[in-house]
N, C-alpha and C positions, 0 to 999 in steps of 0.2 A: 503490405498489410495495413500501412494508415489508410488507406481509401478505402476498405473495409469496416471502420470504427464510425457511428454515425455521431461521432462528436468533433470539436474542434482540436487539432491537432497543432500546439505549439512550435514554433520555429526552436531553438537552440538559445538564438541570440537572445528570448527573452520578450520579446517584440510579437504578441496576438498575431493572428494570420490575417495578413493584408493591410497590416500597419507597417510604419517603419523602424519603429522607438518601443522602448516603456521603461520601467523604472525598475531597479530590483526589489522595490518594497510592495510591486503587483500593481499593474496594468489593470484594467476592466477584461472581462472573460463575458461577459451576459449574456451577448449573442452566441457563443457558441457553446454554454453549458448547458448539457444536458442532464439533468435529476431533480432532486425538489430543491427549491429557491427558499426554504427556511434553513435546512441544513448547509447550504451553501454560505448565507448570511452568517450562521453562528458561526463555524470553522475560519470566515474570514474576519470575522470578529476576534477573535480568540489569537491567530495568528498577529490581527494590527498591532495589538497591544502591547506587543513584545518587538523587537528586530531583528531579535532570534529566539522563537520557541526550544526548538530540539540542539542537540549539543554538537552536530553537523558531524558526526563523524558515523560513520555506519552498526549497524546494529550486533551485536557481537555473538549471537544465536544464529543470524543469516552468515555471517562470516565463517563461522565453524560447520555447518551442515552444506555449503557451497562449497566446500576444499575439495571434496574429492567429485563434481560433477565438472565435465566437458561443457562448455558454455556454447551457449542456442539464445534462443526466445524465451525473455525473460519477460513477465507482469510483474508491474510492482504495485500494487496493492494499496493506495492511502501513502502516497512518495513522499507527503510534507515536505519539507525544503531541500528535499532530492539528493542523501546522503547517501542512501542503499542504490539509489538509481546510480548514480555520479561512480561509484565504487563499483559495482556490476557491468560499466560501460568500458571501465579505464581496465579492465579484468577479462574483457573478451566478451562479454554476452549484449547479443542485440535487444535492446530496452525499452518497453514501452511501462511507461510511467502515469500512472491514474489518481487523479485525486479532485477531491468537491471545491477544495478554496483555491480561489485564482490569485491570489494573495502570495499563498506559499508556494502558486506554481511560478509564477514572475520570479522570487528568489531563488527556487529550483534552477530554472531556465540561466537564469546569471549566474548562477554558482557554476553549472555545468558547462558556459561558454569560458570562464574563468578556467576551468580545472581543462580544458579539450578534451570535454566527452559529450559523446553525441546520443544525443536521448530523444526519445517521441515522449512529447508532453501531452497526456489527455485530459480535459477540464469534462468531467464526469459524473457521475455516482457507478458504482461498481454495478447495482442490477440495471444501472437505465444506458450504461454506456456500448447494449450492443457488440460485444466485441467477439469477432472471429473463434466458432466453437473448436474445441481441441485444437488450438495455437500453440501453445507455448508450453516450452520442456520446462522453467518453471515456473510455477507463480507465486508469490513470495507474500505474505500480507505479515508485516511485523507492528504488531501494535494497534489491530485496525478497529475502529469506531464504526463497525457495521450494523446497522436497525435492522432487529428482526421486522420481520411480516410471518402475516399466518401464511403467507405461500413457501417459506422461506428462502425467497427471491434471492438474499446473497450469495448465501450458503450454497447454491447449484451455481449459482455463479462461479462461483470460484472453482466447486470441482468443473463447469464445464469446459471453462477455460485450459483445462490442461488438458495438452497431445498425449495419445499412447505412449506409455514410456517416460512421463514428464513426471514430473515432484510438485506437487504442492506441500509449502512452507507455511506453517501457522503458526505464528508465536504471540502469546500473549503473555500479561502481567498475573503472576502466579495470585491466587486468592481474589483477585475482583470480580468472579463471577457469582461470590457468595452475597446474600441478602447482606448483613451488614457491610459490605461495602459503599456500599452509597451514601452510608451517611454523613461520610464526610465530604464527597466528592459531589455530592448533590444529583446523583444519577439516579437511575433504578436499574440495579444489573440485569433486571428481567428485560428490559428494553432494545440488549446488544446478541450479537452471536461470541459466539463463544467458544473454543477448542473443542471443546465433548460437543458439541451438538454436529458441529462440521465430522467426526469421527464416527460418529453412529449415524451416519448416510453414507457412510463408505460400504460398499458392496463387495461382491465376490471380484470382482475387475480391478480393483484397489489391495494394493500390502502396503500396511503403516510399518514403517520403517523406526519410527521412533515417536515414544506417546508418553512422557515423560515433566516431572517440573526439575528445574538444577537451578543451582546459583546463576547466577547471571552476571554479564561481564558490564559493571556499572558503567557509563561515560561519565566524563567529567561535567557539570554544569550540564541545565537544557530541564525540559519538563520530563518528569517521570523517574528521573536519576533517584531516588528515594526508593523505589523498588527494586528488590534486591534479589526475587528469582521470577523465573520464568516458566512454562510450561509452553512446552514444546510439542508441537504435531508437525512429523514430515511424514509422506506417504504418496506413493507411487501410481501410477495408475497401469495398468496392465495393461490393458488392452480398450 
């Protein structure tokens, strides 16, 4: 399936394709990212700054709605430092793991040669990365920093990405899709996708399985830990 993704597909070891080395605090990717180069810059921005953004352990929404699925072809959706990848790999599911900063894919890439899980690293954007329609049983996007467009280029993304019969996983942070959100975070909610928007493009060929907000199973330390429920979209695709 990597020679179908028209992006640059990471080694394991952490090490860009056709190098020998890199560092776990992120290697160069330029040459082989594919999306816009402002959103790239910010996420690896945001990422430097820290040594570890997220709390490295996996997402406690994906963990609970994965228990009772047979493991396939997984997308992970925006992997940041490739917790939910590393856990879905050590679990049985063959992984392919997408994300804009190459930053947080080098420490991905390290953490998963560390842990002996074998992951496809894609340095991407989610609508420019091309990737193999109706692939994958599931696709998992926890947390994801997706820009709308007026096409709404992600959001078909994501459903196209799933095989008949696949699950797609939508979890996000309960309440930040309301106007006052942003004012503390500096965003404009209107600028992202969002659970309800991904759920009212589901058609007759789609059963949502669960459309719900619940408490949320907090990690310890990491960005985001402050948020304290969730809202939950899983849903199936039929046919």
């Amino acid at each position: 399936m990597a020679d179908d993704i028209a992006t640059e597909v990471l080694p394991t070891d952490g090490s860009p394709a056709g190098s020998s080395s890199a560092s776990s605090t992120g290697p160069s990717f330029t040459d082989g990212y594919v999306g816009d180069p402002a959103v790239r810059d910010e996420w690896d921005g945001r990422y430097a700054e820290r040594q570890r953004l997220w709390s490295g352990q996996p997402n406690g929404a994906l963990v609970a709605e994965v228990a009772g699925l047979a493991p396939g072809r997984v997308l992970d959706v925006g992997c940041g430092e490739g917790a939910d990848a590393i856990w879905l790999a050590r679990a049985g599911w063959d992984v392919t793991a997408l994300e804009v900063s190459g930053v947080a894919l080098g420490r991905a890439a390290a953490h998963a040669r560390d842990a002996g899980a074998d992951v496809r690293w894609v340095h991407a954007g989610l609508a420019e990365a091309a990737l193999p329609p109706a692939s994958f049983d599931l696709v998992s996007a926890q947390y994801p920093a997706l820009l709308r467009t007026p096409e709404g280029a992600a959001e078909r993304a994501l459903l196209d990405a799933v095989a008949p019969g696949g699950v797609l996983l939508l979890v996000h942070h309960a309440g930040m899709d309301e106007p006052h959100a942003g004012q503390a975070g500096g965003f404009d909610p209107a600028d992202y996708v969002w659970p309800s928007m991904v759920a009212a493009l589901l058609g007759d060929d789609w059963r949502i399985e669960v459309d719900e907000e619940r408490p949320r199973v907090v990690p310890d330390g990491g960005a985001g830990a402050h948020h304290t429920h969730d809202v939950v979209l899983r849903a199936r695709r039929l046919r």
